[in-house]
C-alpha positions in Angstrom: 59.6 -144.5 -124.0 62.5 -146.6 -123.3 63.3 -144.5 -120.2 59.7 -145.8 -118.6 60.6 -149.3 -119.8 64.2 -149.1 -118.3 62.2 -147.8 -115.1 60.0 -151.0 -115.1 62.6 -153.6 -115.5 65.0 -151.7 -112.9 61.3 -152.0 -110.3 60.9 -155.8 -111.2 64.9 -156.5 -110.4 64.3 -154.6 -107.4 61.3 -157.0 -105.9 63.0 -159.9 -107.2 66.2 -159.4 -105.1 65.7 -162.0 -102.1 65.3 -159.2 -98.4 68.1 -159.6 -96.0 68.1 -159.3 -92.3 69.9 -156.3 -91.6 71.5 -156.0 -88.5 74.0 -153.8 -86.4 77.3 -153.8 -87.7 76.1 -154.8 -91.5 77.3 -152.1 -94.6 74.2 -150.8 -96.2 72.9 -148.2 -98.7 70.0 -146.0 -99.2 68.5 -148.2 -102.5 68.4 -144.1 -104.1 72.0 -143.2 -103.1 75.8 -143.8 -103.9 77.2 -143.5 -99.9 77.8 -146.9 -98.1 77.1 -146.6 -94.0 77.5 -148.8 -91.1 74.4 -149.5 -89.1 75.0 -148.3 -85.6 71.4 -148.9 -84.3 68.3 -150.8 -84.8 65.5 -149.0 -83.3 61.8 -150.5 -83.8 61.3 -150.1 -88.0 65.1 -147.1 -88.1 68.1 -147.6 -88.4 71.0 -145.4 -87.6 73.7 -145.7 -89.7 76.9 -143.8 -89.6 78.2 -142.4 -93.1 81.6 -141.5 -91.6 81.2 -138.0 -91.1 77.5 -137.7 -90.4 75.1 -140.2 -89.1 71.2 -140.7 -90.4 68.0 -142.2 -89.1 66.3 -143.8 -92.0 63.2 -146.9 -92.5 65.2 -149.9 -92.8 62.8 -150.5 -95.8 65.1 -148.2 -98.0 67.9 -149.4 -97.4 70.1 -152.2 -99.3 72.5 -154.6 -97.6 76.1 -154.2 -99.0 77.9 -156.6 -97.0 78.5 -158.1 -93.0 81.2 -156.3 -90.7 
């Protein structure tokens, strides 16, 4: 039970946290992951964002702003 509730509150916190323009250069995370990327490219609704030693095409809609170059 207090897994689900844990779950709920960790939703609302999400849809409360104000959406930031993302844009190339910015530091970013996938909002279900622990690596921190740069975004290369901005490509209609993907962004490419370079890990370091790999780089990923992923919806801009699951990913997190860190911080600006």
């Amino acid at each position: 039970m207090a897994k689900k509730e844990k779950k709920i509150k960790a939703q609302k916190a999400e849809a409360e946290k104000p959406k930031v323009t993302l844009k190339i250069g910015d530091r970013v995370r996938m909002i279900d992951g622990k690596s921190i990327g740069t975004i290369d490219k901005i490509e209609k609704n993907k962004a490419v964002v370079n890990y370091g030693v790999f780089t990923s095409k992923v919806s801009l809609e699951v990913l997190e702003y860190v911080q600006a170059k």
